[in-house]
C-alpha positions as a printed NumPy array, in Angstrom:
array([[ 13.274, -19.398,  14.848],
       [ 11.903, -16.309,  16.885],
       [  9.458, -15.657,  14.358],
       [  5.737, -16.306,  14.309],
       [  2.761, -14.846,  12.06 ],
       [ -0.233, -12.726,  13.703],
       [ -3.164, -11.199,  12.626],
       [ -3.683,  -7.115,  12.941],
       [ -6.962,  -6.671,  14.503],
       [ -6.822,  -3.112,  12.931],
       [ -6.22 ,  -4.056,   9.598],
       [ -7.028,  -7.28 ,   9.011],
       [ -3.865,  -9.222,   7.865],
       [ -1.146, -10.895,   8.673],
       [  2.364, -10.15 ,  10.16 ],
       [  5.215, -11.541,  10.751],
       [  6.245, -10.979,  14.639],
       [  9.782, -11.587,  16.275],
       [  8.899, -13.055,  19.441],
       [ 12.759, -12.143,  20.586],
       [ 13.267,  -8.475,  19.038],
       [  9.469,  -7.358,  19.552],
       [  9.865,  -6.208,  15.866],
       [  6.583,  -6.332,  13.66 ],
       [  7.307,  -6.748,   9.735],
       [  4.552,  -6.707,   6.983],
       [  6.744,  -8.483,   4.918],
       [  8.476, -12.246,   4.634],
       [ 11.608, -11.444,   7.229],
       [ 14.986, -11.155,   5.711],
       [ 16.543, -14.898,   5.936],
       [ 13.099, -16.618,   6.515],
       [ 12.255, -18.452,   2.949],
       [  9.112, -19.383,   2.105],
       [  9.549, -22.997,   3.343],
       [ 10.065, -21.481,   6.906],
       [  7.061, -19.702,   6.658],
       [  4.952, -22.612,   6.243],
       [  6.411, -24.125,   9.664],
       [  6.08 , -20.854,  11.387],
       [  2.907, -20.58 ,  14.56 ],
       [  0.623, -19.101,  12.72 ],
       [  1.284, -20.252,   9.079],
       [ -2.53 , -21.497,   9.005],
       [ -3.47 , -17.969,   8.917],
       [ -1.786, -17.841,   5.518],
       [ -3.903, -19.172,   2.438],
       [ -2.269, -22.451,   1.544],
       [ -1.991, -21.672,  -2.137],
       [ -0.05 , -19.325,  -1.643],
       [  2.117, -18.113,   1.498],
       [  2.609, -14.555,   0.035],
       [ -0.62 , -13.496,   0.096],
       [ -3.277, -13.527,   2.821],
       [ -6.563, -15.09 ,   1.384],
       [ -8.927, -12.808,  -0.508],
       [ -6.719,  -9.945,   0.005],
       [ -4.137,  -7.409,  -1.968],
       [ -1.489,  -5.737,  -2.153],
       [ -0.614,  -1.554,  -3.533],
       [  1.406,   0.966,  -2.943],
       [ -0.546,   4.601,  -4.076],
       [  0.973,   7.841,  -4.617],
       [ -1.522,  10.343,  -3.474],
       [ -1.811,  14.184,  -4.262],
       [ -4.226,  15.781,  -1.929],
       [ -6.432,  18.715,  -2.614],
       [ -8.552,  21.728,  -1.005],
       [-11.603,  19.307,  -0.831],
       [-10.036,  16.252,   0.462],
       [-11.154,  15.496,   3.424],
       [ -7.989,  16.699,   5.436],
       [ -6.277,  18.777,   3.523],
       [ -2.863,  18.425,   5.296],
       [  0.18 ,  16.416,   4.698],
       [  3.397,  15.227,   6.141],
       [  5.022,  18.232,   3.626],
       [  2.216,  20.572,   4.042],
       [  0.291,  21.82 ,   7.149],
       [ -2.359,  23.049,   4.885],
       [ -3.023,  22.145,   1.224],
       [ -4.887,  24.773,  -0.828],
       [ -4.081,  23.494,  -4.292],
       [ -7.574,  22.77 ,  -6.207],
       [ -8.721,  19.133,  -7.367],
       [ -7.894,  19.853, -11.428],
       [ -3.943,  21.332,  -9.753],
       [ -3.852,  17.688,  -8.058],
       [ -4.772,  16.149, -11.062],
       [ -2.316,  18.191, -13.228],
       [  0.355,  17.454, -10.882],
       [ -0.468,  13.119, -10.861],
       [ -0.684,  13.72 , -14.68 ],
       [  2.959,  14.301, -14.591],
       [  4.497,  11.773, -12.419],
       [  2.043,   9.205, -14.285],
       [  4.188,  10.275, -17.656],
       [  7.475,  10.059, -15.892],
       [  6.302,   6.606, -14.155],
       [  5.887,   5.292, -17.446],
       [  5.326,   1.779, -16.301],
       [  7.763,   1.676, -14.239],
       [  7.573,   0.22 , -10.293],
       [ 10.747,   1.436,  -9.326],
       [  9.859,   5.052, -10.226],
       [  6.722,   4.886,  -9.111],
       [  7.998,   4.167,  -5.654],
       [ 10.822,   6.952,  -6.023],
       [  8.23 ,   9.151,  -6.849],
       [  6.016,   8.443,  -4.122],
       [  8.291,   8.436,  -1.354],
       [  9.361,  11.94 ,  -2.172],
       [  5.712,  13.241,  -3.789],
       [  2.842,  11.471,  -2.183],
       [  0.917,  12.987,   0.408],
       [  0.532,   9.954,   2.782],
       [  2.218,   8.659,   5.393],
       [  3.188,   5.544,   3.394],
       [  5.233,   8.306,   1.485],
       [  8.518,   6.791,   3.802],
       [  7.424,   2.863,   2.408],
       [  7.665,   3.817,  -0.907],
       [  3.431,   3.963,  -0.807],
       [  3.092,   0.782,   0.049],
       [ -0.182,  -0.05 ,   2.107],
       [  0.562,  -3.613,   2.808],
       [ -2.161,  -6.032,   2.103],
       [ -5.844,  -4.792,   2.829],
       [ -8.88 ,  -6.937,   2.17 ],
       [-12.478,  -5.757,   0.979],
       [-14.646,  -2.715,   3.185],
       [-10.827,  -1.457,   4.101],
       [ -9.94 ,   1.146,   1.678],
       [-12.077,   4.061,   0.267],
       [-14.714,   2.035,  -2.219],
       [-13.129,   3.942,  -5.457],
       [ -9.79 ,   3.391,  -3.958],
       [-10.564,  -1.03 ,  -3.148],
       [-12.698,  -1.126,  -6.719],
       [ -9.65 ,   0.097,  -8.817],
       [ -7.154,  -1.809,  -7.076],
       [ -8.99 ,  -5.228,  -7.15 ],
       [ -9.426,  -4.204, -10.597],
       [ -5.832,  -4.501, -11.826],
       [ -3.085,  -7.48 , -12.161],
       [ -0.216,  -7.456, -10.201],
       [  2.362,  -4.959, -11.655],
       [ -0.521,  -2.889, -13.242],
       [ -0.951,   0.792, -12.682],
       [ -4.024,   3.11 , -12.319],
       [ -4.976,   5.676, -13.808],
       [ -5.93 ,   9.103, -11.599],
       [ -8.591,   7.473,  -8.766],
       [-10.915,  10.295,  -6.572],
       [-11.134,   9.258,  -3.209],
       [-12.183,  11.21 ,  -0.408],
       [ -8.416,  11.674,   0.581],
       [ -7.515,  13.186,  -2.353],
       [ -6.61 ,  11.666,  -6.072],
       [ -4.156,   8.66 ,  -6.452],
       [ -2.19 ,   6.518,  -8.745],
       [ -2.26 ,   3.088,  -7.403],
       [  0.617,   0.331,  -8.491],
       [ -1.037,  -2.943,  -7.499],
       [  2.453,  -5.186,  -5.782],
       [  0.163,  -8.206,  -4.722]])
């Protein structure tokens, strides 16, 4: 099996790496179960409790909505943002009542709405561990269960919903 798990220096978690392809994946590869992983190199990076989650660490996707006053007011969809803080809060207010609970829209809604670059994964972030994220942004999403959604978080970036996936 060409694949093996690594650790991103930058980030601070694991991946899984095709040694054949060169491809990097955040995710369990398609085809690989989670027996393989286990008997992948690397697999001792993995917590042993539980090979779908990298010890200590979790797992969102976010939908942001950046603002005049975040700290770079500029987006894949707009070169420059000029909407104010309470319009970026109106705006989440929305797409929190058409979320309604619901991961599927949530990720619909952030691929075409959010203001990060994660916009093209749905929002998803991957797994991040503490001193990672904004402190607002890590305290809220170590605050909820898997499956459990925000309500509006201020970061420096901007203002969020966060769906916590892991």
């Amino acid at each position: 099996m060409p694949w093996e798990i690594r650790m991103s220096s930058s980030r601070g978690v694991h991946y899984f790496f095709n040694s054949v392809t060169k491809e990097s994946v955040w995710d369990r590869p398609d085809g690989v179960t989670e027996e393989d992983v286990k008997k992948l190199p690397g697999a001792e990076l993995l917590d042993a409790s539980n090979t779908a989650a990298p010890k200590g660490q979790v797992r969102a996707s976010h939908l942001l909505v950046k603002h005049s006053g975040s700290r770079r007011p500029s987006s894949w969809k707009e070169e420059k943002i000029t909407r104010s803080k309470e319009e970026a809060i109106d705006i989440l207010r929305e797409y929190q009542s058409e979320i309604d609970g619901s991961s599927d829209k949530f990720g619909q809604l952030a691929q075409k709405h959010s203001d990060c670059s994660s916009h093209s994964n749905k929002g998803d972030l991957g797994w991040f561990g503490r001193g990672q994220m904004q402190k607002p942004f890590e305290e809220a999403t170590y605050g909820l269960e898997v499956g459990e959604i925000s309500d509006i978080i201020s970061t420096e970036s901007g203002v969020h919903l966060i769906l916590r996936t892991g």
